[in-house]
ROPA-783401 format. One line per 3 residues: number of its first residue (from 1); for each residue x, z, y of N, C-alpha, C, O. Coordinates in steps of 0.02 Angstrom, whole numbers. Layout:
NUM> X Z Y X Z Y X Z Y X Z Y ~ ...
This chain:
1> 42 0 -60 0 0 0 44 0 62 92 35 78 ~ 18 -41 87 67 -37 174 61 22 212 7 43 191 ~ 80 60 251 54 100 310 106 67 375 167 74 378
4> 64 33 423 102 -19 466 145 19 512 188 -10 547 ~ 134 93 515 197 107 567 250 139 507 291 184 518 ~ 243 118 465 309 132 411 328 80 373 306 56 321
7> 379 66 414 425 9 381 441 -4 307 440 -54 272 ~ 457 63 297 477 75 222 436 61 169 455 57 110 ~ 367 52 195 330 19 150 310 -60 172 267 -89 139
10> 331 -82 208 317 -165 205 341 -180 146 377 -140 116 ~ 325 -242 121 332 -270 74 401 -325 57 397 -386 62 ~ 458 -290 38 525 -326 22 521 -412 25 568 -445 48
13> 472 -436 4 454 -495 -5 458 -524 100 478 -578 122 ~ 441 -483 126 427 -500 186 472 -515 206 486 -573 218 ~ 528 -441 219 594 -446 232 630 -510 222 649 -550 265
16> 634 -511 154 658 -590 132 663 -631 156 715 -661 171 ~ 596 -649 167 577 -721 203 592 -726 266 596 -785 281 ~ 602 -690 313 633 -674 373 688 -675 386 714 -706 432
19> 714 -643 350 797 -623 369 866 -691 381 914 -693 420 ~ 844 -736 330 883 -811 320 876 -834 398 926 -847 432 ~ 826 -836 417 814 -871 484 792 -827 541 759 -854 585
22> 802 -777 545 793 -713 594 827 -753 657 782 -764 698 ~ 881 -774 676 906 -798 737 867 -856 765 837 -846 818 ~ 861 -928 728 812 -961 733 716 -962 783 687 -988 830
25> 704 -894 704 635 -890 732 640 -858 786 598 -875 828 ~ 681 -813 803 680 -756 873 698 -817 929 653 -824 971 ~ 742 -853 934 740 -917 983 707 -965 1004 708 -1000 1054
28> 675 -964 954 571 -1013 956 553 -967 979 589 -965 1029 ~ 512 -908 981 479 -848 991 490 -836 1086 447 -834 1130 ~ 573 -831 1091 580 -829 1162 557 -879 1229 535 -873 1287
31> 583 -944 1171 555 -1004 1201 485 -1004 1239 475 -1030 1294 ~ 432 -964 1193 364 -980 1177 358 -948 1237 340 -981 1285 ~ 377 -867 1244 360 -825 1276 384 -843 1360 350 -825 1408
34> 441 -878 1364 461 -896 1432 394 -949 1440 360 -950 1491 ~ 385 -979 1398 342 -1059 1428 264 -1005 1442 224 -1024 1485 ~ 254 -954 1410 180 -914 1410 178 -906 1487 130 -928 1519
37> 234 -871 1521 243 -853 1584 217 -899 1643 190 -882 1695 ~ 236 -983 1612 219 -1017 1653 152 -1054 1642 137 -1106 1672 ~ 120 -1029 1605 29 -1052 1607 46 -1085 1541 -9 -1094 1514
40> 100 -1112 1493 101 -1166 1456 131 -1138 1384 148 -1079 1377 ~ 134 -1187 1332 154 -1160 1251 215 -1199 1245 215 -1254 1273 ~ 273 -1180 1211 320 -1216 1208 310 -1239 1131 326 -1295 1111
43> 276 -1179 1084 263 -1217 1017 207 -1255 1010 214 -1292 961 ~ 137 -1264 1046 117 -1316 1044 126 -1396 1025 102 -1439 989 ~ 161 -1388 1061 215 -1482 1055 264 -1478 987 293 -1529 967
46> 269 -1419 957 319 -1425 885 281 -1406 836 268 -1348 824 ~ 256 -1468 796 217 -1445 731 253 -1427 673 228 -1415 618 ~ 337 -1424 693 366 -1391 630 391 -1344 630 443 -1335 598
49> 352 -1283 682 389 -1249 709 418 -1181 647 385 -1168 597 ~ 469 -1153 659 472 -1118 615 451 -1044 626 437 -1002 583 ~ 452 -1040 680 412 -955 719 314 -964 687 275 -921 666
52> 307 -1034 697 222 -1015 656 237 -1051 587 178 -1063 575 ~ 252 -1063 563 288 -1072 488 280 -1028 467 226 -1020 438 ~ 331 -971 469 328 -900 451 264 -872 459 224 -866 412
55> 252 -856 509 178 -824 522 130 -844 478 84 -804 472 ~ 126 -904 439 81 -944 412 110 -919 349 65 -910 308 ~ 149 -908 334 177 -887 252 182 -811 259 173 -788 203
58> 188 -782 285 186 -709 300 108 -668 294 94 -612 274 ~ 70 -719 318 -1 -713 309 -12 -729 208 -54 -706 169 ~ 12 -749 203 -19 -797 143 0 -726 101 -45 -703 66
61> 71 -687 104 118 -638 48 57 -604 64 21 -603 14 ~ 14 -556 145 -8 -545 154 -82 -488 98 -98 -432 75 ~ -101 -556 106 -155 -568 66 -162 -520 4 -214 -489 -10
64> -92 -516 -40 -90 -504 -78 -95 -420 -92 -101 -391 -146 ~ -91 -398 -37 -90 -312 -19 -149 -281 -9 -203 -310 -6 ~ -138 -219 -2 -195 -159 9 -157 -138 80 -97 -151 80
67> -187 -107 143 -169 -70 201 -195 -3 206 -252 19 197 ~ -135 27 226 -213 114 240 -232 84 332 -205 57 380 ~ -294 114 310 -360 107 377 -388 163 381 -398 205 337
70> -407 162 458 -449 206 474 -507 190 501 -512 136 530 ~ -553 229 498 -652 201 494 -677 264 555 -660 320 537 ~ -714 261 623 -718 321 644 -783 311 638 -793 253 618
73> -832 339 647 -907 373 637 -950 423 652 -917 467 679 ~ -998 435 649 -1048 489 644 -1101 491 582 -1144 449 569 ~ -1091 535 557 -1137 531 471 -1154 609 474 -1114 651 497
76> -1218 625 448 -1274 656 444 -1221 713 375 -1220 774 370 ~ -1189 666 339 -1172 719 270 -1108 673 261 -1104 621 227 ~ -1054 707 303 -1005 666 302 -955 651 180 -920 612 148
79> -987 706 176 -949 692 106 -991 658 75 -1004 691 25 ~ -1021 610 74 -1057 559 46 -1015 500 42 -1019 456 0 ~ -983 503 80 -921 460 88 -868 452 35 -832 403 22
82> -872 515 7 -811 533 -46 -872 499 -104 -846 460 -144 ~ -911 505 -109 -961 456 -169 -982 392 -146 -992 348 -189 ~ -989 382 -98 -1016 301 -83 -966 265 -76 -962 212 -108
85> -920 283 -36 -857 230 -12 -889 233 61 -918 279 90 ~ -867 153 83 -895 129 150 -935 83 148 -914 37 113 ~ -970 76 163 -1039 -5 160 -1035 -34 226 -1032 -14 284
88> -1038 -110 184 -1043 -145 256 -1097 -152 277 -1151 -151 247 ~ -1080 -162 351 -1171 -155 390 -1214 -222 353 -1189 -278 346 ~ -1271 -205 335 -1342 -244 320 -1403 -227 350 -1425 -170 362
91> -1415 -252 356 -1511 -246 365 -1541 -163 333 -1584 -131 364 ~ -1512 -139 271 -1513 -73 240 -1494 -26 269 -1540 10 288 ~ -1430 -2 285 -1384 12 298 -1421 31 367 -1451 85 368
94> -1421 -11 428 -1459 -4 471 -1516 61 473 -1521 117 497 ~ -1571 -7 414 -1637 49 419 -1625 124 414 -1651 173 441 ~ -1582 116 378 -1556 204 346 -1534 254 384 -1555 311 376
97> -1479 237 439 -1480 271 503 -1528 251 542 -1530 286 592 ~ -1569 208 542 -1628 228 593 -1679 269 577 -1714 298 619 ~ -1686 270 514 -1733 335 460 -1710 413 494 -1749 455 518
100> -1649 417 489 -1631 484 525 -1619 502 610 -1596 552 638 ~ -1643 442 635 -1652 454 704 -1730 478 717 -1751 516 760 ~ -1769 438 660 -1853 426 672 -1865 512 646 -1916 543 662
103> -1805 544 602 -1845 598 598 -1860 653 643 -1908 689 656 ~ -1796 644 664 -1781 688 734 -1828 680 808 -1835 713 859 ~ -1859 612 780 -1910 614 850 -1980 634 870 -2025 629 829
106> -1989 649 913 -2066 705 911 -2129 678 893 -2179 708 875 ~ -2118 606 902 -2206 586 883 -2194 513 850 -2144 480 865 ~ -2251 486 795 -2249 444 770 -2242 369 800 -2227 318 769
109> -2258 377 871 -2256 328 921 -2180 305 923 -2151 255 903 ~ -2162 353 949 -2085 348 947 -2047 317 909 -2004 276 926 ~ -2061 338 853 -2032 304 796 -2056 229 794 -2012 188 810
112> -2109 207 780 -2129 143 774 -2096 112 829 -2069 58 813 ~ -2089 129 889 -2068 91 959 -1987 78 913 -1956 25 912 ~ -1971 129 886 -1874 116 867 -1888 80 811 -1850 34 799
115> -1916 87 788 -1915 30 721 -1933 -50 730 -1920 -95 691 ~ -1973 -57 804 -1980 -121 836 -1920 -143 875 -1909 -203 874 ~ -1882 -106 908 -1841 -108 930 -1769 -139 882 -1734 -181 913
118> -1749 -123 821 -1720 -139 768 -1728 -193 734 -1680 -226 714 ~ -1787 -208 724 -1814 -278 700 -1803 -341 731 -1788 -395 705 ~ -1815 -326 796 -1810 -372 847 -1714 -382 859 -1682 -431 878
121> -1695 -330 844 -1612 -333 845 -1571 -373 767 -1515 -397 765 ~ -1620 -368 713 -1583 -387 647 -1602 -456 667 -1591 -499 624 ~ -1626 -474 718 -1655 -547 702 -1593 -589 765 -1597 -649 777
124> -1554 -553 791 -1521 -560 865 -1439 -604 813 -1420 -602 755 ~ -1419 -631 865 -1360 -661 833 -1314 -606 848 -1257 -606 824 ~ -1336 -554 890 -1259 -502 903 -1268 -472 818 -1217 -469 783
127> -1332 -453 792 -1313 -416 724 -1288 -473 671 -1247 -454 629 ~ -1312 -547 670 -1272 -571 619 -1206 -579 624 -1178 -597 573 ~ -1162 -568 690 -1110 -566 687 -1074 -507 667 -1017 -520 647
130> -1090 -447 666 -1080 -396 638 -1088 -368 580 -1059 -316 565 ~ -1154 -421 514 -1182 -421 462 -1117 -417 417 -1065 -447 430 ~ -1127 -379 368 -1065 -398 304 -1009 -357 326 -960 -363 289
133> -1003 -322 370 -929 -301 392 -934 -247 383 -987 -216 379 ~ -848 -216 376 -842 -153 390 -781 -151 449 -734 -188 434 ~ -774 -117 506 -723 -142 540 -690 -71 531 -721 -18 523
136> -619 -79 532 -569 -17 512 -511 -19 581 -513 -76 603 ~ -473 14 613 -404 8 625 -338 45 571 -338 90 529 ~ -289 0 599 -221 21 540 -166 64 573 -112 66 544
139> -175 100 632 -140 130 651 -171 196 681 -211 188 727 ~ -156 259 661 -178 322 641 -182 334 757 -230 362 784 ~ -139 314 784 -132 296 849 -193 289 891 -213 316 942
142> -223 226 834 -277 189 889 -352 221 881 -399 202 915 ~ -359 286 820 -393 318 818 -391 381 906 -442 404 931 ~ -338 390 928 -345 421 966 -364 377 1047 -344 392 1104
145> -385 352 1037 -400 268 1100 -472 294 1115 -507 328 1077 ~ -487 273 1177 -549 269 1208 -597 226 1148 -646 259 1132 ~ -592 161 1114 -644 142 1090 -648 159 1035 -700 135 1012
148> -609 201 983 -628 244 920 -650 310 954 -703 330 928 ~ -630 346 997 -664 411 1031 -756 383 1039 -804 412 1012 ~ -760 321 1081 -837 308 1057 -880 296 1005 -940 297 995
151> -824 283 974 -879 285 908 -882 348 875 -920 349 827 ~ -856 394 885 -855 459 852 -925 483 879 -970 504 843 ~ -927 476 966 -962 493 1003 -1054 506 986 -1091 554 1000
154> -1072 428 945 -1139 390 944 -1156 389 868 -1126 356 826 ~ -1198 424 859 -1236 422 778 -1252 352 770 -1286 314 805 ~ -1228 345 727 -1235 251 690 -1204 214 706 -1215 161 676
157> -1144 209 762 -1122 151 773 -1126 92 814 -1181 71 832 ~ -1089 72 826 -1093 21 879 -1184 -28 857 -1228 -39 899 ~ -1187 -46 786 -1253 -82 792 -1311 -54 793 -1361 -89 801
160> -1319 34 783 -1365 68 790 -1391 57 871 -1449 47 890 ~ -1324 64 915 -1333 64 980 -1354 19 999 -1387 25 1051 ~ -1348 -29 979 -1363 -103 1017 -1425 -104 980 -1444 -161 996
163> -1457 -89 954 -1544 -111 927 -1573 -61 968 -1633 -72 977 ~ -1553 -15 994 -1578 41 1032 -1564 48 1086 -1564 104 1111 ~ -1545 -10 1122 -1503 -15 1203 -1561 -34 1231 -1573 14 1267
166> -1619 -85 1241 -1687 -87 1292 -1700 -18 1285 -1724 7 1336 ~ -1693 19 1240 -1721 98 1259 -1667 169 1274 -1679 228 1263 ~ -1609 139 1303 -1567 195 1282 -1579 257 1324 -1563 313 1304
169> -1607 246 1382 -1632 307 1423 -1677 357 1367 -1692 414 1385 ~ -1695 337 1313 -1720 378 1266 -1694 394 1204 -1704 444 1169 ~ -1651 332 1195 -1631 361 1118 -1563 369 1108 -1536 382 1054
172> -1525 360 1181 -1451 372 1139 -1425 463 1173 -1374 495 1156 ~ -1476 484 1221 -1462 567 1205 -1471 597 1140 -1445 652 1127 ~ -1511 561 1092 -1522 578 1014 -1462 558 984 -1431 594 944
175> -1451 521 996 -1378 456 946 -1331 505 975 -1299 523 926 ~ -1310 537 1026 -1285 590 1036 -1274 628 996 -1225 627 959 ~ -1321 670 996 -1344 739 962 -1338 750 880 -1329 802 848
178> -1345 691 862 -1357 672 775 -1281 681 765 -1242 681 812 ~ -1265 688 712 -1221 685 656 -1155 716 653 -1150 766 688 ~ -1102 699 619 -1054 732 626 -1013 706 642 -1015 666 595
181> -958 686 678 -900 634 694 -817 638 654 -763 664 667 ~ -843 598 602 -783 606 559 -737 546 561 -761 500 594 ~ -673 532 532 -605 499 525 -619 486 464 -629 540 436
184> -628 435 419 -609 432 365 -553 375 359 -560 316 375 ~ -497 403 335 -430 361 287 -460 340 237 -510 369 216 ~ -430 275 206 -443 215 146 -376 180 148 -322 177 178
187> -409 155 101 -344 82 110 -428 34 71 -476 42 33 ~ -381 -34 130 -427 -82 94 -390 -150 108 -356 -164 158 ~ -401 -179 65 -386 -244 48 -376 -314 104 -423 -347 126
190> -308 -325 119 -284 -374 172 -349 -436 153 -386 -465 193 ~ -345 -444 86 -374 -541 80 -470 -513 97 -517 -553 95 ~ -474 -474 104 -533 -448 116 -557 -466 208 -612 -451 230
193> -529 -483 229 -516 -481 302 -538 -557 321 -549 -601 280 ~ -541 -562 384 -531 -647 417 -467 -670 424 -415 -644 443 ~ -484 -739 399 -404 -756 399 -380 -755 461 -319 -760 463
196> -408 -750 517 -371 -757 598 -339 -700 598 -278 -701 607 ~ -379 -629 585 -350 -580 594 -295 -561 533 -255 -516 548 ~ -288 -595 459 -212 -569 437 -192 -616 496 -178 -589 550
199> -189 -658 493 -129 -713 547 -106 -671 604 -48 -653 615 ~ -151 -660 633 -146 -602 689 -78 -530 676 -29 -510 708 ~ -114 -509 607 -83 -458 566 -9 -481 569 37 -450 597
202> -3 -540 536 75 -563 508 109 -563 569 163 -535 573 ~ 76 -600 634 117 -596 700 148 -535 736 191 -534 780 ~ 107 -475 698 102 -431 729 167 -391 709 204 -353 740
205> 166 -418 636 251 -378 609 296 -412 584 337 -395 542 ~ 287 -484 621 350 -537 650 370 -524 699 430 -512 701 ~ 334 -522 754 364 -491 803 396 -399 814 411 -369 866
208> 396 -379 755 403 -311 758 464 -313 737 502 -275 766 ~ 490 -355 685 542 -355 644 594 -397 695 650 -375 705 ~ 573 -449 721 618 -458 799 646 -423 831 706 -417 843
211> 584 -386 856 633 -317 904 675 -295 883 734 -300 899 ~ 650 -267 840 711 -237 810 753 -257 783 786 -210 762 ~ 778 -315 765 834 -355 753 889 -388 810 940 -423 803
214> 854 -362 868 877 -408 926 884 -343 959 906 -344 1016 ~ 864 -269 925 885 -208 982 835 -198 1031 853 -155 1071 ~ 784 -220 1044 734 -211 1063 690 -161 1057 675 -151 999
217> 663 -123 1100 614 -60 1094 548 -94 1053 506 -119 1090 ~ 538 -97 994 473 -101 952 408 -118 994 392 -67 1023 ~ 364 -170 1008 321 -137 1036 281 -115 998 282 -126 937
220> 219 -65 1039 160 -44 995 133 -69 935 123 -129 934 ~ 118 -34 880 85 -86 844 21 -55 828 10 -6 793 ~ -17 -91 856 -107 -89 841 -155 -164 823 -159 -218 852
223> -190 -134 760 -230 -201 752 -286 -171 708 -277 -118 678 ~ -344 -204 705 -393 -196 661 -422 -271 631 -403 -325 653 ~ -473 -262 575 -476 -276 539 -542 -266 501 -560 -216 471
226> -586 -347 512 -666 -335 491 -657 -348 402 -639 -402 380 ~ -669 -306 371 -677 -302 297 -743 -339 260 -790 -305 238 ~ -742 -408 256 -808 -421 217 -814 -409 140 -819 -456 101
229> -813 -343 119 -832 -318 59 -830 -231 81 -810 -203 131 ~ -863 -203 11 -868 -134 27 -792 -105 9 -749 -135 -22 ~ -787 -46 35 -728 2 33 -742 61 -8 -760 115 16
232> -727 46 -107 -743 101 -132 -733 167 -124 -695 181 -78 ~ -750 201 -148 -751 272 -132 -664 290 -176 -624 328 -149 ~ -652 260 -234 -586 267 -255 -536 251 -185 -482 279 -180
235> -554 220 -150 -497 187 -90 -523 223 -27 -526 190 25 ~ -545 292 -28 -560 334 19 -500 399 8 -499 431 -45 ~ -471 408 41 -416 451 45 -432 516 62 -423 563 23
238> -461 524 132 -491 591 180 -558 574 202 -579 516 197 ~ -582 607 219 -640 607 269 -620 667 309 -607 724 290 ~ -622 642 361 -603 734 411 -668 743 461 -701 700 491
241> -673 792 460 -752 804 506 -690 827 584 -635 856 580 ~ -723 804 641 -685 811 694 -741 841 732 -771 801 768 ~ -763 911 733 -793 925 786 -805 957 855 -852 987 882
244> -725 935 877 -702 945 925 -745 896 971 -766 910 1027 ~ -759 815 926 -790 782 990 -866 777 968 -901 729 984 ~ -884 822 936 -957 808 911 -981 841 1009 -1039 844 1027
């Protein structure tokens, strides 16, 4: 399993493939980055380039791995997690945190208004773009970031919120109030991902392995990663209840 701010576990195979032409690709790379400065691509115009060569085969070894991830949330019974795994958002999934918003609310009206409200959202292209996924980050870091702190924040999640945004003056002091705000660690599966984002991925620790070959201060490394399959409960590591930000 990778853990991306530890080198020591990248995958030898990677190393490899890098190292023969480390001077090379870092001199395409600079190229690129001077021509970025000026509005323009210097690898554009080179379809043999060997800086996305690599990237393109680096993605591919990729594939072949597991990453540890992190998932942030709000759940009603956070150790359910340790038996379910993670599910990707569906149409189910949905109803199910909206079941535990509808209970919490004072009158049956209410409820029906949120359950119209949801319907009208599963039918929206913002939820089919979100359908099937599970989105994770790979750096224990970016859990401490303004946009994993919000999701800790909001019972259900970014798509709970958005089926419940024409009403949020009412329902997200509840989406508040609900649940518990937990961290759960996994590892899940690179080929599981979009291929833009391994590509993304591979760039991300091509250019890492640069720096530091050239003496360079590392930069940051943060990335995430939409999972279209579930995240068994075997590939759940922790669940930590954080209710510092409940």
């Amino acid at each position: 399993m990778i853990i991306l701010e530890d080198k020591s576990t990248w995958p030898q195979e990677v190393m490899d493939f890098v190292a023969p032409d480390m001077a090379r690709i870092s001199q395409e790379r600079e190229l690129e980055l001077a021509k970025n400065l000026e509005g323009k691509s210097w690898l554009s115009t080179i379809p043999d380039s060997i800086y996305v060569q690599t990237q393109q085969h680096l993605a591919t070894i990729l594939r072949r791995y597991s990453i540890k991830a992190y998932h942030a949330t709000k759940l009603p019974m956070p150790e359910i997690v340790l038996r379910t795994g993670l599910l990707p958002l569906s149409d189910q999934t949905l109803a199910t945190a909206l079941s535990e918003v509808v209970a919490a609310l004072p009158s049956s009206d209410s409820g029906k208004e949120a359950q119209k409200e949801l319907n009208q959202f599963v039918r929206s292209e913002a939820f089919e773009n979100q359908r099937g996924l599970v989105w994770v980050y790979l750096t224990e870091l970016q859990t401490q970031q303004y946009d994993s702190q919000d999701l800790l924040e909001f019972y259900g999640g970014r798509a709970l919120r958005a089926a419940l945004a024409n009403k949020r003056y009412k329902y997200f002091p509840l989406l508040k109030r609900l649940g518990v705000p937990v961290l759960i660690t996994c590892s899940v599966r690179i080929a599981d991902a979009a291929e833009a984002q391994v590509y993304d991925l591979a760039k991300l620790m091509l250019d890492n392995l640069l720096d530091a070959a050239n003496g360079l201060a590392p930069r940051s490394i943060a990335a995430e990663l939409a999972i279209s399959a579930p995240v068994p409960a075997t590939a759940v590591f922790e669940v930590n209840e954080l209710l510092q930000y409940a």
